[in-house]
Every structure is written in structure tokens, then in C-alpha cells.
VEXDREN-2710 file (C-alpha; in Angstrom, 1 decimal):
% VEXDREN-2710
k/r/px/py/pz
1/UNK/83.3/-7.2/-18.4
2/UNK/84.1/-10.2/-20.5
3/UNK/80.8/-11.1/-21.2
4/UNK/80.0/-7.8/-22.1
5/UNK/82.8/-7.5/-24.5
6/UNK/81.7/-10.8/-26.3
7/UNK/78.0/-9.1/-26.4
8/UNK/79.4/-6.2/-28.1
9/UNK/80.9/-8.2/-30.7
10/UNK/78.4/-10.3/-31.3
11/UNK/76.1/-7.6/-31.7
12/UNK/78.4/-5.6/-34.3
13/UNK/78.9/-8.8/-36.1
14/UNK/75.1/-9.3/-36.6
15/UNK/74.3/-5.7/-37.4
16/UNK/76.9/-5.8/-40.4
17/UNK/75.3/-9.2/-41.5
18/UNK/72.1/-6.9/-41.8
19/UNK/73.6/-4.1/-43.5
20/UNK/73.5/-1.7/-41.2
21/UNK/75.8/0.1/-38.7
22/UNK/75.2/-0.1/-35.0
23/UNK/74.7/3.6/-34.9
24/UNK/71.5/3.3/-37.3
25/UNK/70.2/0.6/-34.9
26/UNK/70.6/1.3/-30.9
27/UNK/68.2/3.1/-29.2
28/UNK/68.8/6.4/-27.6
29/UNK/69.8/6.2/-23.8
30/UNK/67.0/8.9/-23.5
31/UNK/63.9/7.6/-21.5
32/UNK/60.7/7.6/-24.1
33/UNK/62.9/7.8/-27.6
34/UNK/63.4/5.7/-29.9
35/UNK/64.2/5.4/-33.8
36/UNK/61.1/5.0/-35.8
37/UNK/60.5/1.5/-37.5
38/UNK/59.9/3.0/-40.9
39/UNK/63.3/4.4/-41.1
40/UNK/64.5/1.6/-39.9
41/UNK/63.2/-1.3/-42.2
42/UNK/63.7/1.9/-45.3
43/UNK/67.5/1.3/-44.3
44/UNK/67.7/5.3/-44.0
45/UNK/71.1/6.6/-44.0
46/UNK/72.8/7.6/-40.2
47/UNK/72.1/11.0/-41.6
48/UNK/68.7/10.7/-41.6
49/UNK/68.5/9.0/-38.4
50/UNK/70.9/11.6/-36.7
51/UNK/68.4/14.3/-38.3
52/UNK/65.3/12.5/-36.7
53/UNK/67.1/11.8/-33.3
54/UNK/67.7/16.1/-33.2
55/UNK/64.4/16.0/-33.9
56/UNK/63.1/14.3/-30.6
57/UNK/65.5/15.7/-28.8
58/UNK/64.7/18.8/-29.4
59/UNK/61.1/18.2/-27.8
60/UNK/62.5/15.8/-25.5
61/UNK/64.1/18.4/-24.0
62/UNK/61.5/20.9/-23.6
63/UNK/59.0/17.8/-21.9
64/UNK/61.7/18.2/-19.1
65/UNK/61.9/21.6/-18.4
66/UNK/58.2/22.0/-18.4
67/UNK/56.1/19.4/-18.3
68/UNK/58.2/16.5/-16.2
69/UNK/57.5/18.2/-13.0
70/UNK/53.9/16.8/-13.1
71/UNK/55.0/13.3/-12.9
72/UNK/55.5/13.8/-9.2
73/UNK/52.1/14.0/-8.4
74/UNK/52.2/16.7/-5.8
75/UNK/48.6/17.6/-4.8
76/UNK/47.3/21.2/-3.8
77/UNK/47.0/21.0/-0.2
78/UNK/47.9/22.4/3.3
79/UNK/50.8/21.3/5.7
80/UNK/50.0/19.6/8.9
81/UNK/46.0/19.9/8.6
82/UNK/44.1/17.9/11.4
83/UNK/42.3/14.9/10.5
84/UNK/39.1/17.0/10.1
85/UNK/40.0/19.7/8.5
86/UNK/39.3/20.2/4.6
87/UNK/42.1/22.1/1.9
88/UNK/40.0/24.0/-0.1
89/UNK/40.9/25.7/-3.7
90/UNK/39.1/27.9/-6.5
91/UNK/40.0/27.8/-9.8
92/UNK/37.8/30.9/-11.9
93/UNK/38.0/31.7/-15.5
94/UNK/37.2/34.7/-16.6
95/UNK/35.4/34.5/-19.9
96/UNK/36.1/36.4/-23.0
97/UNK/32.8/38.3/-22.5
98/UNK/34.2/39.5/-19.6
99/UNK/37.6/40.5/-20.6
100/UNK/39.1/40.3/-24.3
101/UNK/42.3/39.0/-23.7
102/UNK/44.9/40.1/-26.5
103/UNK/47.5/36.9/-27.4
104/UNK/50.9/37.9/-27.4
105/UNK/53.8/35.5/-27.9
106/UNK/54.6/35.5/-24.3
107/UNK/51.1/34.9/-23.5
108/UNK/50.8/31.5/-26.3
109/UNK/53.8/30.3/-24.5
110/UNK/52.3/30.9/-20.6
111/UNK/49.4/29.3/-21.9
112/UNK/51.0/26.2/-22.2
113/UNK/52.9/26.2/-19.2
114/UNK/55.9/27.6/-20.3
115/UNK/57.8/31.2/-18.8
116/UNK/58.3/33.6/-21.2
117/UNK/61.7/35.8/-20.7
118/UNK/59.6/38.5/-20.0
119/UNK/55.9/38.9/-17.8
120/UNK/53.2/40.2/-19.9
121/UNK/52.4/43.7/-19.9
122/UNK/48.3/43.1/-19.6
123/UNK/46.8/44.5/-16.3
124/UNK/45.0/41.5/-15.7
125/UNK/48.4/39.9/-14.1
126/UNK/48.6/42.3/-11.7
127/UNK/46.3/41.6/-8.6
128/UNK/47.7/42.6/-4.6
129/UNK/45.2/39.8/-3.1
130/UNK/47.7/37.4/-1.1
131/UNK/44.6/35.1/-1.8
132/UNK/45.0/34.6/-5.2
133/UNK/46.8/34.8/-8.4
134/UNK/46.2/35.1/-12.1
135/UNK/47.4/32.7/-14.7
136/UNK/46.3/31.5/-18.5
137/UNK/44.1/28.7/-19.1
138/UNK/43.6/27.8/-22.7
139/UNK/40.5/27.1/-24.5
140/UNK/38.8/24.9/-26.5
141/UNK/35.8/23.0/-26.8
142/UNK/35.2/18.9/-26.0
143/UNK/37.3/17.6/-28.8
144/UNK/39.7/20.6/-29.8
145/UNK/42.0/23.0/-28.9
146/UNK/42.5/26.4/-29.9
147/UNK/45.4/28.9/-29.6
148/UNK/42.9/31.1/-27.5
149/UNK/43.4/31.6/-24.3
150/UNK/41.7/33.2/-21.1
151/UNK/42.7/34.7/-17.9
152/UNK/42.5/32.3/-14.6
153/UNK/42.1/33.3/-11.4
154/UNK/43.4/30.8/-8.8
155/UNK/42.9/30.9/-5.2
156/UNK/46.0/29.8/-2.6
157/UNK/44.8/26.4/-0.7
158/UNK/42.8/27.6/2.2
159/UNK/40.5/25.9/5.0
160/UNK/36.4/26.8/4.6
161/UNK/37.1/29.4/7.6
162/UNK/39.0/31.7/5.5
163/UNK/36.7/32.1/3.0
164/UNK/33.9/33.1/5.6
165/UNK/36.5/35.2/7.8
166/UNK/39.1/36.9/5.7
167/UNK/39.1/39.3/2.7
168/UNK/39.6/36.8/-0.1
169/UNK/35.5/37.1/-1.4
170/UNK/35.7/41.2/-1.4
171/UNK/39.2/41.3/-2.9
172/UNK/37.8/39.1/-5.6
173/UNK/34.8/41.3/-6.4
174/UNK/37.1/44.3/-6.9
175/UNK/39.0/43.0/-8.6
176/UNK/36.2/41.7/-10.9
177/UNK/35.0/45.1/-11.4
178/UNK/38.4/47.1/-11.6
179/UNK/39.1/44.7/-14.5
180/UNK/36.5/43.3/-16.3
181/UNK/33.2/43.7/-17.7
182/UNK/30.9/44.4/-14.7
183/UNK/27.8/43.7/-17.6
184/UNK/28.9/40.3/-18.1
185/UNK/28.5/37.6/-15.1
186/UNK/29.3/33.8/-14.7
187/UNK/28.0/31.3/-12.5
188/UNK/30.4/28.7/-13.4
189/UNK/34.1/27.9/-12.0
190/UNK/35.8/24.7/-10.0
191/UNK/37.2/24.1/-6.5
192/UNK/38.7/21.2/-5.3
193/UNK/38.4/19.7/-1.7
194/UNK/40.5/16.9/0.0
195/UNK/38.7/14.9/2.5
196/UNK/38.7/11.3/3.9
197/UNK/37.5/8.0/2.0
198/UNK/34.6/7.6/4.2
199/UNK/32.7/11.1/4.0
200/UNK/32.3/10.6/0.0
201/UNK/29.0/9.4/0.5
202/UNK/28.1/12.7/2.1
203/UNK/29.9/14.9/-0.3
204/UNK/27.9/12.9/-3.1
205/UNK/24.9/13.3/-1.3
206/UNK/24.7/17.0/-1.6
207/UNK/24.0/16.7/-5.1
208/UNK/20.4/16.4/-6.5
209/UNK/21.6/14.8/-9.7
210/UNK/19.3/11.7/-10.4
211/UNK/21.9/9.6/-11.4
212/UNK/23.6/10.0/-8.7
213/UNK/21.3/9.2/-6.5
214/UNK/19.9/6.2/-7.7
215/UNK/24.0/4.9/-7.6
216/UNK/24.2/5.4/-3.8
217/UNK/21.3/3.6/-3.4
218/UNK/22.5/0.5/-5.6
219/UNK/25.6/0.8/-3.6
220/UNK/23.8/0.7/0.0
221/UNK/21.5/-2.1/-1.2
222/UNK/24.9/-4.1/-2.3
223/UNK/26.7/-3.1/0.8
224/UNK/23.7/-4.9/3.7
225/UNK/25.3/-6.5/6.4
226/UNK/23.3/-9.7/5.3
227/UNK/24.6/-10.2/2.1
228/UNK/27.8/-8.4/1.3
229/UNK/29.3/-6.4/4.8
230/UNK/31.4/-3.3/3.9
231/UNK/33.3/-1.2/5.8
232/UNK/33.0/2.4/5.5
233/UNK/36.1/2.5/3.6
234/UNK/35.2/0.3/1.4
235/UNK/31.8/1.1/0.5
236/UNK/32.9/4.9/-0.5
237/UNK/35.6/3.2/-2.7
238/UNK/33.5/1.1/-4.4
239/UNK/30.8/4.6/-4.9
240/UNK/33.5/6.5/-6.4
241/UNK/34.8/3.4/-8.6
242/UNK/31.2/3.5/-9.9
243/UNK/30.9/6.8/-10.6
244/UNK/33.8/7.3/-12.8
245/UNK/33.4/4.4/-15.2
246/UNK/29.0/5.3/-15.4
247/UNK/30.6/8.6/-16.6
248/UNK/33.6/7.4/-19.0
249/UNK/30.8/4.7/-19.9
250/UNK/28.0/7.2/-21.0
251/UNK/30.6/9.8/-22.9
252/UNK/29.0/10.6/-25.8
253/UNK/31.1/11.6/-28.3
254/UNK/34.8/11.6/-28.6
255/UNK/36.6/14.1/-26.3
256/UNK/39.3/15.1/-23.9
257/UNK/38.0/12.6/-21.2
258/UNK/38.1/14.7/-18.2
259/UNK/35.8/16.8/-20.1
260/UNK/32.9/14.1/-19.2
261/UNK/34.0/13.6/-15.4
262/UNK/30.9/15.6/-14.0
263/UNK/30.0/17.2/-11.5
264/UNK/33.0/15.6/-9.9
265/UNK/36.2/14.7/-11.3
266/UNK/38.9/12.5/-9.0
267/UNK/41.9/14.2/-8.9
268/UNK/43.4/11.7/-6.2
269/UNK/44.7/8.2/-8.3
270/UNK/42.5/5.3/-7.6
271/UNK/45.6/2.7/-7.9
272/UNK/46.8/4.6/-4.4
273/UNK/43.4/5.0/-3.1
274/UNK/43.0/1.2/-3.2
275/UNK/46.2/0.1/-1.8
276/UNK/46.5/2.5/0.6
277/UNK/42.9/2.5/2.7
278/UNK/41.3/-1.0/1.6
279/UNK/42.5/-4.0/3.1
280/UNK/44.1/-6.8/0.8
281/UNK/40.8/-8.7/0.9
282/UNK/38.6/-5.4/0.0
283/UNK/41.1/-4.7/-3.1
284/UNK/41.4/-8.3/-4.0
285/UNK/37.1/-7.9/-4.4
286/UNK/37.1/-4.7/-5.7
287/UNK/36.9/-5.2/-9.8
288/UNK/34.4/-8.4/-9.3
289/UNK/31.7/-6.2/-6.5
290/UNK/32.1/-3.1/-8.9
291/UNK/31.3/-5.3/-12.2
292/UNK/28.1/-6.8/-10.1
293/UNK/26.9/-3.3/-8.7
294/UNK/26.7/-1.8/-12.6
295/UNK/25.7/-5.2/-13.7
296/UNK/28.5/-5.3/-16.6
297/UNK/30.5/-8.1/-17.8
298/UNK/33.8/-6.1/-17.2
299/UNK/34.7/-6.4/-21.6
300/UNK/33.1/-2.8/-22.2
301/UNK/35.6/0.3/-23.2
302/UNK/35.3/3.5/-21.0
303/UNK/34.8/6.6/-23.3
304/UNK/33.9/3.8/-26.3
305/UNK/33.8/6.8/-28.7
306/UNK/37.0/7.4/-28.2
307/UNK/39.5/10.3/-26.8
308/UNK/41.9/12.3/-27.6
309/UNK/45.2/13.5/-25.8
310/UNK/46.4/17.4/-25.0
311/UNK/48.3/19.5/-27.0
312/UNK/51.1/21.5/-25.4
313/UNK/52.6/24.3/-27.7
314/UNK/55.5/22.1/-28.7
315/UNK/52.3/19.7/-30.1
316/UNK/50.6/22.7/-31.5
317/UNK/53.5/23.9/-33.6
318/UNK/54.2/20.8/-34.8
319/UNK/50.6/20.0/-35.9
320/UNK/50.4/23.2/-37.9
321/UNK/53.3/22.4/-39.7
322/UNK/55.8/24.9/-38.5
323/UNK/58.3/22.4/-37.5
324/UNK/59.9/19.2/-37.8
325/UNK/57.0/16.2/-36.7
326/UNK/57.6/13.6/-35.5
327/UNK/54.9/11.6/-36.9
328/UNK/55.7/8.5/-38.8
329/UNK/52.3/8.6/-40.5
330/UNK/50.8/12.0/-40.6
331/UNK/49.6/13.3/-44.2
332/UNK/49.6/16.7/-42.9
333/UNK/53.2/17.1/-41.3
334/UNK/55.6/18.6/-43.8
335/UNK/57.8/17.2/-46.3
336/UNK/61.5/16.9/-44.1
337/UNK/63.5/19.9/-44.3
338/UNK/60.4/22.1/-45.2
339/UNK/60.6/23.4/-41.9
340/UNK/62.9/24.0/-38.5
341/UNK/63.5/22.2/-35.5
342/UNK/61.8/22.6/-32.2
343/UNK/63.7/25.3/-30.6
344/UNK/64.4/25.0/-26.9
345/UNK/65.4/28.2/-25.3
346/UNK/63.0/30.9/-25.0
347/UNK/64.3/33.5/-27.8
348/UNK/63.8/30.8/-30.4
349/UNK/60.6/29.6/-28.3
350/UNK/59.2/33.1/-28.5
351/UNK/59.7/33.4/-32.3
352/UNK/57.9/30.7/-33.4
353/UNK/55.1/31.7/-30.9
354/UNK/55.0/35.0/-32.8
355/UNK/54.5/33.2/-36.3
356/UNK/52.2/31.3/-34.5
357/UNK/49.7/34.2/-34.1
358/UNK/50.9/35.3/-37.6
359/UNK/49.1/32.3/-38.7
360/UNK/46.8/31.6/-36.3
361/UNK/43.6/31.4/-38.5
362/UNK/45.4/28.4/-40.4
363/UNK/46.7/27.4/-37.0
364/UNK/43.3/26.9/-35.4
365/UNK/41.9/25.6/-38.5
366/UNK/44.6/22.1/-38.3
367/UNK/43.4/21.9/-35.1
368/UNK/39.4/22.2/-35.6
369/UNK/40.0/19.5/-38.2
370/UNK/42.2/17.2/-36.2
371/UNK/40.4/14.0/-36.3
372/UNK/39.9/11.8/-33.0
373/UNK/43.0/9.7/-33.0
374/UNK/46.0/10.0/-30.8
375/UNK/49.1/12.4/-31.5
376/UNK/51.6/9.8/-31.3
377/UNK/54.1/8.1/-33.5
378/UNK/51.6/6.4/-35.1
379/UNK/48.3/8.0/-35.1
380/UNK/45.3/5.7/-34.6
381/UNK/42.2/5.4/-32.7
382/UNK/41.7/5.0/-29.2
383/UNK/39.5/3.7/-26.5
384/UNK/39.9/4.0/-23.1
385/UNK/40.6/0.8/-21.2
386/UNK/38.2/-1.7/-20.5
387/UNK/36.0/-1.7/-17.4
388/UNK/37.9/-5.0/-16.0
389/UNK/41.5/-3.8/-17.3
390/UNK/40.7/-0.3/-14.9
391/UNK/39.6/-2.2/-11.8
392/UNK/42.3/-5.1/-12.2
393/UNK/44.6/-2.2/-12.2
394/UNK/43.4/-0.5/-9.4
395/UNK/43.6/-3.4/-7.5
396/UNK/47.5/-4.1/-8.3
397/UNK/48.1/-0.3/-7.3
398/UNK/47.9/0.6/-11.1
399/UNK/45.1/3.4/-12.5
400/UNK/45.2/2.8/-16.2
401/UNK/43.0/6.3/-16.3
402/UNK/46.2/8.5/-15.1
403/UNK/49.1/9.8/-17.1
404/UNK/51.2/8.4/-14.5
405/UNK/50.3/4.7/-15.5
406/UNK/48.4/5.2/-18.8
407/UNK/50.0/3.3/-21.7
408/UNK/48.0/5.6/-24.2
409/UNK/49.6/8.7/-22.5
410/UNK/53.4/7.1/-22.4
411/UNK/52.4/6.7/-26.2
412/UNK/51.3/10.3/-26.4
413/UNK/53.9/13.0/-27.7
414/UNK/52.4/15.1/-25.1
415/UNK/52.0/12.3/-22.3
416/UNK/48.8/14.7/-21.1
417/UNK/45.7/12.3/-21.9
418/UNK/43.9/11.9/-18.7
419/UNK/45.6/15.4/-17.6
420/UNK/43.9/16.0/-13.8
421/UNK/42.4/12.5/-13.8
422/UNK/44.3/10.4/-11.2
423/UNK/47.1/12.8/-11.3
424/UNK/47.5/13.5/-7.6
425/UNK/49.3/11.1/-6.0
426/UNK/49.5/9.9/-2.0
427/UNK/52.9/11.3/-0.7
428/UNK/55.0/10.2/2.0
429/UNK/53.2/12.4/4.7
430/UNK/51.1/10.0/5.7
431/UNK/48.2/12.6/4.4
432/UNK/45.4/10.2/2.8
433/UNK/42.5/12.5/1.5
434/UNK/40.7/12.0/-1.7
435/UNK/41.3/15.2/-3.9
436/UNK/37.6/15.7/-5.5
437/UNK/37.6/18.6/-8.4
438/UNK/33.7/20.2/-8.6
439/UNK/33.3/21.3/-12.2
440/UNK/29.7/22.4/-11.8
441/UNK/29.1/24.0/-8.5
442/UNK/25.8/24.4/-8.4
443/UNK/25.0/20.8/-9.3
444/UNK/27.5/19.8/-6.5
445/UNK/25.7/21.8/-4.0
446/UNK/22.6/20.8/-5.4
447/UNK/21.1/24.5/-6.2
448/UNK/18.5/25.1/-8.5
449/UNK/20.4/26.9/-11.7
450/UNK/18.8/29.4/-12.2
451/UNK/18.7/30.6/-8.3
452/UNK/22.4/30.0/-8.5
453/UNK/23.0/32.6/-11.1
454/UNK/21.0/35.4/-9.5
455/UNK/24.2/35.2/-6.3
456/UNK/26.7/37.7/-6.0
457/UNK/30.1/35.8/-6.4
458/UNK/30.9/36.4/-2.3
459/UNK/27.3/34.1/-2.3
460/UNK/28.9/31.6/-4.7
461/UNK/31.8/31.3/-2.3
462/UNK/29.8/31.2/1.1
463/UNK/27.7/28.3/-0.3
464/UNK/30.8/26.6/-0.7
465/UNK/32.6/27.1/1.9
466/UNK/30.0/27.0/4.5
467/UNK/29.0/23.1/3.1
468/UNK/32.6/22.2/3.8
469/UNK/32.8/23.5/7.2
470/UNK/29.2/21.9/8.0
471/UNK/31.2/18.5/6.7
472/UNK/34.4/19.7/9.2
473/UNK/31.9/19.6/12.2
474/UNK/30.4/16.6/11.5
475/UNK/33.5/14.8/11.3
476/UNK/35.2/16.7/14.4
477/UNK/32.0/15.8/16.3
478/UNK/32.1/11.9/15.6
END
């Protein structure tokens, strides 16, 4: 207590010797928050400052009741599953050919994640299926956002027998054609599976994709018992380790990087995969085997174009202007006290989602134009991490391409950059499966496109599900 009192007043004594008051100086005991520099070294007045802090606040406390959740990491899966048994989950969106979803301000909001007072009124909501739901998905293309949005159907977690044996594929159909356009068909949608380390080999083997293909083979030329042993563990990690960065590596242009994760995207977080299944010698080897297999020097950026972080509707909002940013450095935002605060509770939030759509033309257009930097405090450029800063990471239980660990998404007003990349995390059940997302199911299956679009939807399913139970088998045989 003494020495804390002497702190104190050293500390006041200082600030006064700077000119400034210990209220324009401390930072907030709020976790992520903190007084810009440019008001600071400006000298702003404790006005200002108490201005900006209701600013942040304001959004601060909206990342909380909405958004926080995610940082737990909870993957979709089933309780108590035997070691061979797969979780299996669909995620369909249904396209605007298909069904012209009106926005409403309660649908903006859902869109983002966030319950409006009230449920919409459109029929599409309404579904009696227990084997699925309907929710919004937004959309966009590979390096924007849009305030457009489309319905989603998502299945409950289920094992491949229940797709085979129940009612889930015909109470899909009709609800297809109850609802939508029966004219208009897709042959594209996403389901997850969570198996073990050592059957990604045979999951990546389905695929005919060349690329693919000639990695597994580089990997089981690396991996011969003469010259570099592996266990099965092991040699799957250091697959999947591959196939991420050849991905990231090869991204084109700049984007939302999960965007360029296909066909398979890694839900699970590598940083857990490695410490949890390889041994201390096996993660310790990891970065250097991985750098040798791709034959890199370790110094090149993943998604070297750049990428660019997620908008929630707070984000939104504030990037078209209609309230307070928070942006030390954005020529767009406007002038202080040219527009509200953030509201936080949902009559207010509702409001501005109205003017939203008021505006939305303009809206759209801020975000067409939003150049390839992140939204942050400071916007700038950005990379994703090096090849060697990703697998030295991994190794120390750290996966630099997760908003969990991600400095560039702690930076990020919206802390969504890598989104469903390494965002499921091992919990304490002792349950160790690798959550794989498919983004493009016939290339995961290996189908020939254009036989693939000529299946009914039940078809779709069966091909999935009956390649998961074949993997089930396989695994309760051994």
C-alpha cells in the first residue's frame, strides 16, 4: 500500500510537469481500449477525450453482448461420440435467384449476429424440420461486403446415419419447393466433418484436385522410413500444415482470407492441433520439415496481396458515416459531432438499421470502395504472417492465422479477420478431432461438375454422407 501510494504521487507529479491531468492520460480499465495517440500528443481537452472514451464504449459494449461469445471456441459437434464416429453439419444458402429476400431493419441487424426485439415476419424463418433451422448469412464478394443478405439453412450436428435413415433430405426438398424458386437450383453449399489427425490423408484423398495430389505425394516421399520416419500423426499434420500456407501462399488478390481456403478450410486451431497430438520432438520439427517439404525459406507472407478484416453492423455504420468512428486516420469518417454515437440497446440499434436501408445505395457504395487496408485505429496495409512466424507459432501452441491469437485481429475494430479459420478450439472433453469445413463439395468428393449439378439435393446429401460413413467403417474395422 505504501509503495503504491508513493507511485500515485509520483505519477501525478510527472503528469502535471507534462501539462496534463491524469484523467487525460490513464488508460481505460476496459480490455482492448485505449486513448488515441493523436489526441494525446494534440493535448486535447478531458472533454474531448471523455467524448472519444463514450465513443468506444459504446461499441465496446455491443462486442460483448454479441460477438465475445466466439472467443470460447466451442466447436459444432456431438456429446459422447465413439472414437469412430464422425459429427456431420450442412450449412446451405439459398441464393437470391431462388428467393428475393426483402431487408428489413430486423433482418440487417440478424445478419450480423445480433437479435432484433422482434422475429421477422418473412416465411422463410418458419420451417417444422427438427433437422434444421433458418438463419441470415450476409453477402458479399472476395474483398467486400454488402448490406445484402440471404437466407441460410443450417442443419443440427448429426452422424452420416441420419442423413441416409431419417427425414432430414425430404424435409429439405419440401421445404425447397414450398418456399423458393423450384426453377432455380444450386449445386453449391458447405458441411463440416470432425474426424481424427490420422484419416486426413484419406479425407484429402477423395479429392481429384491436381494440386492436391501431387502435395500428398511430396509428403509421403518426405515421410520414408529411410530418411525422415513419421508417425501417422505426424505426417497428416505436416499435410494439412502444407495445404493451408500453398493456399494463403497462391491467394491472388486481396480478400477476406478464408475466402481462398479451398476445397477445405480448417476450422480446428493448428496451435492446439500441434500441442495436443504431436509429441514435443514432432512439434519442435514441425516449422523446419514443413519449410523443406514446400521448399521455401520460411521469409514469404501468406496472402502477400494482402487481406482485409470483417465488418459487423456496428463496423458498417460507422464506415458509412452514420456515427461516431473511431478511426484516427480515416478521410471518410465524419467531422466529430456530425453524427451520433453507437447505440447499444435494440430500439436505438433498430433505428439506425432503418436509416441504414434508407441509405443503402450510398451505404454499399463506401463499402465497394473500401480499399484493402485494415479497419483499425490506424488503417494500413496488411499481410498475413510469414510462413516461419505461422509454423514457429504453431509449434509454441500459438496459430497466428486465428482471431483467437491474431495480432492483426486484436488490432481490428471487429476482431473477425480470419473468422472460421482456426476458430475451433480443443475443449476440455478430451474430444481431439480436426473440424474440416468443405466449401466445394463436389471437388471434395471428387465429382465431375457438371454430373454433380444434374443430382437432386437428397443425391447431394447421400454422396456425402455415405463417404463419411465408408470413412466410419474403415476406422471401426482397424
Amino acid at each position: 500500500l505504501v509503495l503504491r501510494m508513493y507511485y500515485c504521487v509520483f505519477l501525478s507529479f510527472l503528469l502535471r510537469a507534462q501539462g496534463a491531468r491524469p484523467s487525460e492520460l490513464a488508460p481505460d480499465e476496459t480490455e482492448h481500449s485505449f486513448r488515441p495517440k493523436v489526441l494525446r500528443a494534440q493535448g486535447s481537452r478531458p472533454s474531448e477525450l471523455a467524448q472519444y472514451d463514450k465513443i468506444e464504449h459504446s461499441f465496446l459494449e455491443l462486442y460483448r453482448k454479441y460477438w465475445k461469445h466466439y472467443e470460447q471456441g466451442l466447436p459444432r459437434t456431438l456429446p459422447e461420440l465413439a472414437k469412430h464416429e464422425i459429427p456431420l453439419q450442412f450449412e446451405f444458402e439459398i441464393d437470391r435467384h431462388q428467393y428475393d429476400l426483402k431487408m428489413t431493419p430486423e433482418i440487417l441487424l440478424m445478419r450480423s449476429g445480433i437479435t432484433p426485439p422482434e422475429p421477422p415476419k418473412d416465411g422463410i424463418f418458419e420451417t417444422a424440420s427438427p433437422w434444421f433451422h433458418v438463419e441470415v448469412d450476409g453477402i458479399g464478394k472476395r474483398h467486400y461486403q454488402s448490406l445484402g443478405a440471404v437466407p441460410e439453412i443450417d442443419s443440427v450436428v448429426m452422424r452420416p446415419e441420419n442423413v441416409l435413415n431419417s427425414n432430414f433430405t425430404d424435409d429439405f426438398e419440401d421445404f425447397l419447393r414450398m418456399k423458393t424458386n423450384r426453377a432455380k437450383k444450386k449445386y453449391k453449399f458447405q458441411f463440416t466433418i470432425g474426424i481424427p489427425l490420422e484419416q486426413i490423408s484419406e479425407v484429402m484423398s477423395w479429392s481429384r484436385e491436381e494440386w492436391l495430389e501431387i502435395l500428398q505425394g511430396k509428403v509421403e516421399d518426405y515421410c520414408q522410413p529411410s530418411s525422415k520416419p513419421c508417425t501417422s500423426n505426424y505426417k497428416n499434420a505436416l499435410l494439412l500444415a502444407a495445404m493451408v500456407i500453398e493456399k494463403a501462399r497462391n491467394c491472388r488478390s486481396c480478400c477476406f482470407p478464408k475466402r481462398c481456403q479451398d476445397p477445405w478450410l480448417v476450422r480446428s486451431n493448428f496451435g492446439d492441433v500441434a500441442t495436443g497430438l504431436l509429441s514435443r520432438e514432432e512439434q519442435s520439427d514441425l516449422a523446419g520439415d514443413v519449410l523443406k517439404l514446400l521448399n521455401l525459406s520460411g521469409e514469404e507472407h501468406l496472402y502477400p496481396h494482402g487481406i482485409l478484416d470483417y465488418l459487423h453492423f456496428p463496423e458498417m455504420a460507422e464506415m458509412a458515416g452514420l456515427v461516431h468512428s473511431r478511426s484516427e486516420d480515416d478521410p471518410e469518417a465524419p467531422p466529430r459531432g456530425s453524427a451520433g454515437n453507437m447505440p447499444t440497446e435494440p430500439p436505438g440499434l433498430l433505428r439506425l438499421s432503418e436509416e441504414m436501408l434508407k441509405q443503402r445505395a450510398k451505404v454499399n457504395e463506401r463499402l465497394r470502395a473500401r480499399k484493402c487496408k485494415l479497419h483499425a485505429k490506424t488503417q494500413r496495409d496488411v499481410q498475413g504472417p510469414t510462413v516461419r512466424d505461422w509454423l514457429d507459432g504453431i509449434a509454441s501452441g500459438i496459430d497466428l492465422m486465428s482471431d483467437h491469437s491474431s495480432p492483426l485481429s486484436q488490432d481490428s475494430f471487429s476482431r473477425t479477420l480470419w473468422r472460421s479459420m482456426g476458430q475451433w478450439r480443443f475443449q476440455n472433453d478430451g474430444d481431439r478431432r480436426i473440424h474440416l469445413e468443405c466449401r466445394e463439395p463436389y471437388k471434395c468428393l471428387g465429382k465431375v461438375l457438371q454430373t454433380w449439378r444434374n443430382l437432386s439435393y437428397k443425391a447431394m446429401f447421400f454422396a456425402v454422407a455415405e463417404k463419411v460413413r465408408s470413412l466410419e467403417i474403415a476406422s471401426r474395422n482397424e
